[in-house]
Backbone as a printed PyTorch tensor [residue, N CA C, xyz], in Angstrom:
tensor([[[-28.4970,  16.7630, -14.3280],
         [-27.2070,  16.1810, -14.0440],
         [-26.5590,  15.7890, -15.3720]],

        [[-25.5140,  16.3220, -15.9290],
         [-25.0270,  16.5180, -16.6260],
         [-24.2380,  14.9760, -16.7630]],

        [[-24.4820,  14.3600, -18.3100],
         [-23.7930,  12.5740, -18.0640],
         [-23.1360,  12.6870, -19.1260]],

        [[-22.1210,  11.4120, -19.7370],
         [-21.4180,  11.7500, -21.1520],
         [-21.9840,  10.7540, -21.4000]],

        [[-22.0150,  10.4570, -22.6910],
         [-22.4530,   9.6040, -24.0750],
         [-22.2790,   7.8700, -23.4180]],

        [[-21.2200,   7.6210, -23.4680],
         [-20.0740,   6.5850, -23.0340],
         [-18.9060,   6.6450, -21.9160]],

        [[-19.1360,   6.2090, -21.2880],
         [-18.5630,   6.0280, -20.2670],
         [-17.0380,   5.3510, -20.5400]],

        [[-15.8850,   5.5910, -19.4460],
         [-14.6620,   5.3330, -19.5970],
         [-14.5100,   3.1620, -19.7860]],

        [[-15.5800,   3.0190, -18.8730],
         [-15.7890,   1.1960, -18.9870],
         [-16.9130,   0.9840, -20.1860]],

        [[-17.5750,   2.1340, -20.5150],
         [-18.6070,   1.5910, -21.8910],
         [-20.1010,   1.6070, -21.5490]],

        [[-20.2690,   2.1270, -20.5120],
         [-21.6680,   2.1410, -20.5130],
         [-22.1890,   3.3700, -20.7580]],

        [[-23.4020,   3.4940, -21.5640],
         [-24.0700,   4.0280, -22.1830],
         [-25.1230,   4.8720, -21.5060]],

        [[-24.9730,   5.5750, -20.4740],
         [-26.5880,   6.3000, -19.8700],
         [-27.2190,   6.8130, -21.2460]],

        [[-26.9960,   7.3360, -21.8720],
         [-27.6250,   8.4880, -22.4630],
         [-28.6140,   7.5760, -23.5150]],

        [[-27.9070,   6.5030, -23.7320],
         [-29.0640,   5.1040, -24.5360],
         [-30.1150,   5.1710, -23.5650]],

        [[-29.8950,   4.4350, -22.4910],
         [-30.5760,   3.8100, -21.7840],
         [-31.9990,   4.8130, -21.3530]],

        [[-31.4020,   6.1250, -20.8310],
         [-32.0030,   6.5840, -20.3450],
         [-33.5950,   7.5940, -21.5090]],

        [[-32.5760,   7.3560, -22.5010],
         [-33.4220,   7.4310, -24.2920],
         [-33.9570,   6.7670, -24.0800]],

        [[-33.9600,   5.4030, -24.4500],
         [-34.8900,   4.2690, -24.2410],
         [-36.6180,   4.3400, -23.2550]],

        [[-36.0550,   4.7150, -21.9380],
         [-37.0070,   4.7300, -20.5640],
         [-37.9960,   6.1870, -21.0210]],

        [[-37.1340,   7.2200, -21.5820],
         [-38.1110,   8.3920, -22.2410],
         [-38.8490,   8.0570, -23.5080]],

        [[-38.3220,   7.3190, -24.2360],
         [-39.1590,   7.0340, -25.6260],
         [-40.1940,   5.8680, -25.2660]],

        [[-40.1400,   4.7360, -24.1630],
         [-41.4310,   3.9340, -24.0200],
         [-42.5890,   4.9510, -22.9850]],

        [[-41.7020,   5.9610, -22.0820],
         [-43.1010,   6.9260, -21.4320],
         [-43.7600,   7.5060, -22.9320]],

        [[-42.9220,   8.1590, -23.7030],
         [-43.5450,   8.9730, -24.4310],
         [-44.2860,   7.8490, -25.1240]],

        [[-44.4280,   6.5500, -24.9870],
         [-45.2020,   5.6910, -26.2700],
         [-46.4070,   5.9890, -25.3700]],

        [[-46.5790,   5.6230, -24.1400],
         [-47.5110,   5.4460, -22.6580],
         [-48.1240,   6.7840, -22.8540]],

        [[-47.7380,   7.8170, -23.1260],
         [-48.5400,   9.1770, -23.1260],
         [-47.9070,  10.2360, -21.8850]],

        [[-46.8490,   9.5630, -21.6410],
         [-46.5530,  10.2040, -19.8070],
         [-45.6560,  11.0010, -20.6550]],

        [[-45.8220,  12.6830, -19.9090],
         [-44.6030,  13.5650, -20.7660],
         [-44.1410,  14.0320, -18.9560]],

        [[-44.6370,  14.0710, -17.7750],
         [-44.6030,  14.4530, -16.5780],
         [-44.2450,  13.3630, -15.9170]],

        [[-43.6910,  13.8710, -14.3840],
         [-43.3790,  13.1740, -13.1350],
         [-42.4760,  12.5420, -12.9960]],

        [[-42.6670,  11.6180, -11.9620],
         [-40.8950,  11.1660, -11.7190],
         [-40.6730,  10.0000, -12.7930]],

        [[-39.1390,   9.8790, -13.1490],
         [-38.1900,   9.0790, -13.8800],
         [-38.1530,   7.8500, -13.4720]],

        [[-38.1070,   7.4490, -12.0420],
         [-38.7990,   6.3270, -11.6890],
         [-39.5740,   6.4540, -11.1580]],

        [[-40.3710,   4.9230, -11.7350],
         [-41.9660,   5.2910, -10.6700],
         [-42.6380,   3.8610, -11.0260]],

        [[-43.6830,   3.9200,  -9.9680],
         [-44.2970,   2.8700, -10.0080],
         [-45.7540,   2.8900, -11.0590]],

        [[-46.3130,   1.9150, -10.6290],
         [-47.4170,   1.4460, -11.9110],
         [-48.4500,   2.4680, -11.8710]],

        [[-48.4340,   2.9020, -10.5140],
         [-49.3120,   4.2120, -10.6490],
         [-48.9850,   5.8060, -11.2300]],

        [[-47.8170,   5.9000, -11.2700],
         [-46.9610,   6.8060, -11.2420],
         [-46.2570,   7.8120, -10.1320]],

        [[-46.3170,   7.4940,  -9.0430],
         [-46.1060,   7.7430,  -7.7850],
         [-44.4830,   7.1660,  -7.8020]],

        [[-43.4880,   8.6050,  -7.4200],
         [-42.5030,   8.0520,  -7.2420],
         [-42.2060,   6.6160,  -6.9270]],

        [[-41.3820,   6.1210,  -7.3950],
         [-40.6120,   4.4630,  -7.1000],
         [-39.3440,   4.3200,  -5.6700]],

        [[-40.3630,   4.2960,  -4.6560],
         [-39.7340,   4.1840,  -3.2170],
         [-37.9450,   3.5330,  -3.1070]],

        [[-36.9650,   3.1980,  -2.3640],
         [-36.1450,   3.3420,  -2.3680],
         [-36.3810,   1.7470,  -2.2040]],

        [[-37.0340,   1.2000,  -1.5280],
         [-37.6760,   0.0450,  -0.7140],
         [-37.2600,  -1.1470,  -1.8780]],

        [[-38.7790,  -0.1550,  -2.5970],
         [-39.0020,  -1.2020,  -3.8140],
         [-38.1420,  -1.4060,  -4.7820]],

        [[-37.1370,  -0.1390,  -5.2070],
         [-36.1420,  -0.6300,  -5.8330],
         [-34.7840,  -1.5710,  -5.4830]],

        [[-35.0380,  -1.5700,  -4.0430],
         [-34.0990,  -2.3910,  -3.4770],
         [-34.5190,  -3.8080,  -3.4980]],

        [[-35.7200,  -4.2030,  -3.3800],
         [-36.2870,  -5.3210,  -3.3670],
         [-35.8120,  -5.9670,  -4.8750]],

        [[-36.2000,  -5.6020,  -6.0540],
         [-35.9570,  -5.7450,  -7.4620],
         [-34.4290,  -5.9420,  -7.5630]],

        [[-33.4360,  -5.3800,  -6.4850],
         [-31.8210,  -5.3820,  -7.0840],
         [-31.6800,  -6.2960,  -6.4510]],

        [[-31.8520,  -6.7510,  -4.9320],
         [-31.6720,  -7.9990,  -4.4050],
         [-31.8310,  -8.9240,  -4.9830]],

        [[-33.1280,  -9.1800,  -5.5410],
         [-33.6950, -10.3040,  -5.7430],
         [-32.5470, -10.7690,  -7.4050]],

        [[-32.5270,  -9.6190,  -8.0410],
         [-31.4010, -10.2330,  -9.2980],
         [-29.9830, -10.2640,  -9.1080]],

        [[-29.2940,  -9.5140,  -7.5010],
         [-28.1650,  -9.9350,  -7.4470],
         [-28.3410, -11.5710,  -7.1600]],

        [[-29.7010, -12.0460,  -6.1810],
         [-29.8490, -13.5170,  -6.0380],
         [-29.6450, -14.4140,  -6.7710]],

        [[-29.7690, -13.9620,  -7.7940],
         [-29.8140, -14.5230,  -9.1740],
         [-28.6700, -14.6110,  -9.7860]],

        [[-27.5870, -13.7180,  -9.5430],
         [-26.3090, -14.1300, -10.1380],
         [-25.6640, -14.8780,  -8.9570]],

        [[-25.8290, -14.5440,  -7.7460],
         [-24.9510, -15.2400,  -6.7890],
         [-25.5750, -16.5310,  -7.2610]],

        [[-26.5740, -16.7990,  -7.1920],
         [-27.2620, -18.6890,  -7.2600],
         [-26.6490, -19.4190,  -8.5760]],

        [[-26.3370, -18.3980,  -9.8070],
         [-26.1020, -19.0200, -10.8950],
         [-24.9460, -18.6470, -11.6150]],

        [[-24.1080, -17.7230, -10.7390],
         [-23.0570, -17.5440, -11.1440],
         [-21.9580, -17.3340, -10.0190]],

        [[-21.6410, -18.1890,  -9.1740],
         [-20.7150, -17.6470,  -7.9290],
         [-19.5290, -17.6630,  -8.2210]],

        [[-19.0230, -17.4190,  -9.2340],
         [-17.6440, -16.9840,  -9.4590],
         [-17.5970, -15.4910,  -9.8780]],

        [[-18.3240, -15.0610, -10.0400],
         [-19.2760, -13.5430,  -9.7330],
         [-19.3610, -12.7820,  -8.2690]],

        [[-20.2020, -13.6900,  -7.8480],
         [-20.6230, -13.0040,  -6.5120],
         [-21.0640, -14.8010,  -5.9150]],

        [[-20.3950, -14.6360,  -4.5150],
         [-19.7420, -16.0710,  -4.3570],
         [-21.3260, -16.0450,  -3.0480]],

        [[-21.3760, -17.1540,  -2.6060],
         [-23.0450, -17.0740,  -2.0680],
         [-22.7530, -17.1380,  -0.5100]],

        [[-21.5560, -17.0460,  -0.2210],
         [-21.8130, -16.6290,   1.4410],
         [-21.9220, -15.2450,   1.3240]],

        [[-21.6030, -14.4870,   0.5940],
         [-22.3190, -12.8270,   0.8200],
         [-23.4400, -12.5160,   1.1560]],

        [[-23.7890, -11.6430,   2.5940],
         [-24.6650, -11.2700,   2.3380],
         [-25.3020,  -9.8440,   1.8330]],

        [[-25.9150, -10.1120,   0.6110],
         [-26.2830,  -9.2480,  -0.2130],
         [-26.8220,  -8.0480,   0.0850]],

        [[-27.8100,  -8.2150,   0.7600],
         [-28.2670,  -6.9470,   1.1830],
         [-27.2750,  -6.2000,   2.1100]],

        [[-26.3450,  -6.8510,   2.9580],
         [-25.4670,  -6.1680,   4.0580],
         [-23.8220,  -5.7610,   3.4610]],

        [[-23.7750,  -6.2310,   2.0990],
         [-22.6300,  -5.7990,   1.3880],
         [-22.8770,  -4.9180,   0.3850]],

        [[-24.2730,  -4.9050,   0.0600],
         [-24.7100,  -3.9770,  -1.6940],
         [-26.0740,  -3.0970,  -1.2500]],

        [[-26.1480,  -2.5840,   0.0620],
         [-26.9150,  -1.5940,   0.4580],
         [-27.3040,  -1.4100,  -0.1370]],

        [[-28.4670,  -0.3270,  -0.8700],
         [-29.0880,   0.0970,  -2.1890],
         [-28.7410,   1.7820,  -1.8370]],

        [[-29.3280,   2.1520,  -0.3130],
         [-29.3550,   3.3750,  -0.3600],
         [-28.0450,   4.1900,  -0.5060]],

        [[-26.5780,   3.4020,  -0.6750],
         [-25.5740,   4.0070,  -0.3310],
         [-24.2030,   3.8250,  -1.6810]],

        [[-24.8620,   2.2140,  -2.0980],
         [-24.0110,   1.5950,  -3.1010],
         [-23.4330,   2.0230,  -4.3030]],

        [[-24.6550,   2.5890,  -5.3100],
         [-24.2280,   3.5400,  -6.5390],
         [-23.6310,   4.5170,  -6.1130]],

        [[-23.7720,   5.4660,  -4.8210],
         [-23.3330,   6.8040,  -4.8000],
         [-21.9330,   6.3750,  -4.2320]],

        [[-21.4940,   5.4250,  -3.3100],
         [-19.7010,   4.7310,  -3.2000],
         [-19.4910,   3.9330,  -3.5800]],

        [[-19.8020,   3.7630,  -4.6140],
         [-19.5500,   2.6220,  -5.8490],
         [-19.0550,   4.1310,  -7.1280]],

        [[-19.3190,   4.6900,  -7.0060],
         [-19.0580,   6.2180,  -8.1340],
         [-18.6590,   6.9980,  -7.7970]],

        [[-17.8850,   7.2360,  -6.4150],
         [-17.0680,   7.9680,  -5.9040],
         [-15.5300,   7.0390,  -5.7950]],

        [[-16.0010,   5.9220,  -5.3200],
         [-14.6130,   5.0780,  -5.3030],
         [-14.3400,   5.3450,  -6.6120]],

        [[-15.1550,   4.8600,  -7.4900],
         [-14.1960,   4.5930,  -9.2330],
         [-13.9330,   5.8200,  -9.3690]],

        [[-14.4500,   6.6660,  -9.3760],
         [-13.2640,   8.5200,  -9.4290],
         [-12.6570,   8.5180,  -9.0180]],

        [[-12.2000,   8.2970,  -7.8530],
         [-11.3330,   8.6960,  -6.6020],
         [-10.2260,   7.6990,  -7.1490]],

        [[-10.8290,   6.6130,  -7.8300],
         [ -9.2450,   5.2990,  -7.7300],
         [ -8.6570,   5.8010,  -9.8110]],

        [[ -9.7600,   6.5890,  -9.7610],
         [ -8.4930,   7.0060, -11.0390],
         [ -8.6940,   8.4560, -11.2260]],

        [[ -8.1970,   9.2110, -10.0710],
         [ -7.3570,  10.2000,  -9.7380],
         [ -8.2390,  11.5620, -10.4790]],

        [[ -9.5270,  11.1090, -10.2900],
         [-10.5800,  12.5870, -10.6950],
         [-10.3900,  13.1400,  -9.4650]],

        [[-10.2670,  14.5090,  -9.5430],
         [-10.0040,  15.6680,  -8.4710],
         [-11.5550,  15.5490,  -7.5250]],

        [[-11.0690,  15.6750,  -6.0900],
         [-12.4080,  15.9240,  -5.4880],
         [-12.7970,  16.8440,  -5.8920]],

        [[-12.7670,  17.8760,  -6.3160],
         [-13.7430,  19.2370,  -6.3540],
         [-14.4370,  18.9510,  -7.4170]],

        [[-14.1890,  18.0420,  -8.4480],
         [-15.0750,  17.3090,  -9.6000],
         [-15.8330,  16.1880,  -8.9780]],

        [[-15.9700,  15.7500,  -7.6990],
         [-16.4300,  14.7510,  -7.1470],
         [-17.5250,  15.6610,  -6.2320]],

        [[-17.1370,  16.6700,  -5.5600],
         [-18.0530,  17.6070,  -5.0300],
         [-18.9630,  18.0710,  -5.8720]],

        [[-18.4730,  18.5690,  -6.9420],
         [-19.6790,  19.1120,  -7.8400],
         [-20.4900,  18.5720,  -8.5500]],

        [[-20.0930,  17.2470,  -8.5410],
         [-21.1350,  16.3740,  -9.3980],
         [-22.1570,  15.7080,  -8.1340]],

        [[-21.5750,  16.0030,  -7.0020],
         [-22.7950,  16.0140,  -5.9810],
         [-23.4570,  16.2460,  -5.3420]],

        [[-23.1990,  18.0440,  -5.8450],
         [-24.0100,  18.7030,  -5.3700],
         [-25.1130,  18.7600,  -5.3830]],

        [[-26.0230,  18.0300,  -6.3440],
         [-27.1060,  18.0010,  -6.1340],
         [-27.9050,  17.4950,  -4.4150]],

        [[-26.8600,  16.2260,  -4.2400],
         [-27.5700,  16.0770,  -2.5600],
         [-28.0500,  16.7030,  -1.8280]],

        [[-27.2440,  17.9780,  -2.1930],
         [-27.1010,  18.1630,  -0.7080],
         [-28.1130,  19.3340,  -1.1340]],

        [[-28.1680,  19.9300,  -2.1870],
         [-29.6430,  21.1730,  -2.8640],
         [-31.1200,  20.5690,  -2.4930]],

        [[-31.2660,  18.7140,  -3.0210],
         [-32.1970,  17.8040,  -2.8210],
         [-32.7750,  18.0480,  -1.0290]],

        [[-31.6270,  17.5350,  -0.8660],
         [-31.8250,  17.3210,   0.6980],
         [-32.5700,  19.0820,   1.2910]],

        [[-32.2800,  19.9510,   0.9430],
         [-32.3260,  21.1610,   1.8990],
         [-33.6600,  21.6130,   1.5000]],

        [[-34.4250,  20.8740,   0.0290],
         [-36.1060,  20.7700,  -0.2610],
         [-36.0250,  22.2330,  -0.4080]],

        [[-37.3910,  22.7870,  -0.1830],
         [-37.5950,  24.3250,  -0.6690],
         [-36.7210,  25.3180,   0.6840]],

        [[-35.9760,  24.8430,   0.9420],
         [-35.2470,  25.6780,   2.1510],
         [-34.1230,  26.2670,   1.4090]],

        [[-33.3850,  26.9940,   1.4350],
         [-32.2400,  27.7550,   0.8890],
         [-31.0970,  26.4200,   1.0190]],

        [[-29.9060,  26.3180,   0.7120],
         [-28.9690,  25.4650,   0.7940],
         [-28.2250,  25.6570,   1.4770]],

        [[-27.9190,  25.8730,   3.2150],
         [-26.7940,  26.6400,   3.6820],
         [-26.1140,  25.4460,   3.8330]],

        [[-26.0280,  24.4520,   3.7680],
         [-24.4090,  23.6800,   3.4950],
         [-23.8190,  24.2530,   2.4210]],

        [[-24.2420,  24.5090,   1.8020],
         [-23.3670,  24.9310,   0.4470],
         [-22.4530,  25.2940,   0.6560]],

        [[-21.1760,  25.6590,  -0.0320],
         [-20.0410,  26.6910,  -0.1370],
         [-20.8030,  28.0300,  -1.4220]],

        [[-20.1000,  28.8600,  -1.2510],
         [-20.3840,  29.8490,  -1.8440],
         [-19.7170,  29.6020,  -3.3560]],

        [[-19.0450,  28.5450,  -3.8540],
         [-18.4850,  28.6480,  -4.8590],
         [-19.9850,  27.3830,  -5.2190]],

        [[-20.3280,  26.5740,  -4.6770],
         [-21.4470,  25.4790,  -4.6510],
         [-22.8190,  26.3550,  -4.9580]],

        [[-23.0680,  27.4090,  -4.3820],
         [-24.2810,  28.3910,  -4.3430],
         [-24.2950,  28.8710,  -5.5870]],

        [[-23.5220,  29.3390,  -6.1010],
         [-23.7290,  30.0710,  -7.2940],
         [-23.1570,  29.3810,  -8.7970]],

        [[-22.7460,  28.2900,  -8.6480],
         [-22.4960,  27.6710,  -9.6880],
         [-23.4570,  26.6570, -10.7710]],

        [[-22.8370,  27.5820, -11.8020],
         [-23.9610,  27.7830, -13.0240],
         [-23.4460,  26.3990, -13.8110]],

        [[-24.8220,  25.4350, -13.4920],
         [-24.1180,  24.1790, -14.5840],
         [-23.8030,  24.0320, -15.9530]],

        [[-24.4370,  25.1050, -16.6890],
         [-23.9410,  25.0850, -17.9210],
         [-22.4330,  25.6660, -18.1680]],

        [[-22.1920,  26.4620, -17.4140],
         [-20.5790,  26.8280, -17.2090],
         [-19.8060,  26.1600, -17.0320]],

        [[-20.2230,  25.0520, -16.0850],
         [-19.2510,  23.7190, -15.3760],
         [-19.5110,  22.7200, -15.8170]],

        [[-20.0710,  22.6360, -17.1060],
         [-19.9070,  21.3440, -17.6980],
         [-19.0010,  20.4550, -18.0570]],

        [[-18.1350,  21.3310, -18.5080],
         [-16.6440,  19.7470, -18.8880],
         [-16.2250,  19.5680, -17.1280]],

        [[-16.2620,  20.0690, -16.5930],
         [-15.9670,  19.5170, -15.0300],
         [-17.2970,  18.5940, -14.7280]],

        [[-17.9240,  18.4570, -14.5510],
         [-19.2270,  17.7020, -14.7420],
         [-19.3930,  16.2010, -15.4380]],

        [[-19.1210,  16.7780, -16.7600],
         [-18.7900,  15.7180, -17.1970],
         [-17.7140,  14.4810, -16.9940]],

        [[-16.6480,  14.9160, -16.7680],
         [-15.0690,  14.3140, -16.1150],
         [-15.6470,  13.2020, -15.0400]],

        [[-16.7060,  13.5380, -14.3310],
         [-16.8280,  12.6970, -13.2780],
         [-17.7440,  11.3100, -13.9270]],

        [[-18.8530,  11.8460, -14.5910],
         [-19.5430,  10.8640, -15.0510],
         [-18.8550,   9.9030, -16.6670]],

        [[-17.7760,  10.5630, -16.8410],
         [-16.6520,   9.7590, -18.3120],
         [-15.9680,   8.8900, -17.2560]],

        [[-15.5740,   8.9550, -16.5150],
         [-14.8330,   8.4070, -15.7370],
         [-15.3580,   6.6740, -15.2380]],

        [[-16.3530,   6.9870, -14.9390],
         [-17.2950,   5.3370, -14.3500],
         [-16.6790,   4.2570, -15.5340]]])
């Protein structure tokens, strides 16, 4: 998945995500998933939700001019749904084209269909070569 440097608000994947590869590579891990737990067994959806709750708790308790404390957290900041319409809204509200919003999510829907062929796809989705469609690619993730 194709990300830019810096982001349109300033955040940095390409640090961060440097960072999380250079302490595996200190650990000896050159394989498996990107997140993961202490064993190395993918990092469940569960458990990462547990970890975001518990530190949005933490700003609502100590900062409610932030995030004000009658929210409830888990029923307003879903985990399984939040980043992915939380990053479609911010495209969408500054006027990135859906078909740059489709293609940067296409992966879902490839993920989802596992070793099965992809027939949701569109045929322009099927055969599209990401190194070709990179500055479209990119547009979506400059944008955040």
């Amino acid at each position: 998945m194709p990300l830019v440097v810096r982001t349109r608000s300033g955040l940095e994947p390409r640090k961060w995500i440097g960072r999380l590869l250079n302490f595996y590579e200190e650990k000896g891990i050159f394989h498996g998933p990107f997140f993961r737990d202490d064993s190395g067994a993918v990092l469940t959806l569960s458990a990462m939700a547990e970890t975001f709750y518990r530190r949005l708790g933490f700003v609502q308790y100590f900062r409610p001019d932030l995030l004000a404390r009658e929210v409830d957290i888990e029923e307003v900041y879903g985990i399984s749904r939040f980043f992915r319409r939380g990053s479609t809204s911010c495209v969408t509200d500054r006027g990135v084209p859906l078909e740059v919003t489709d293609a940067s999510n296409r992966w879902r829907k490839v993920e989802r269909a596992e070793s099965m062929k992809a027939t949701s796809l569109s045929m322009q989705e099927q055969y599209m070569d990401v190194t070709l469609t990179l500055n479209q690619l990119l547009l979506y993730s400059a944008e955040m």
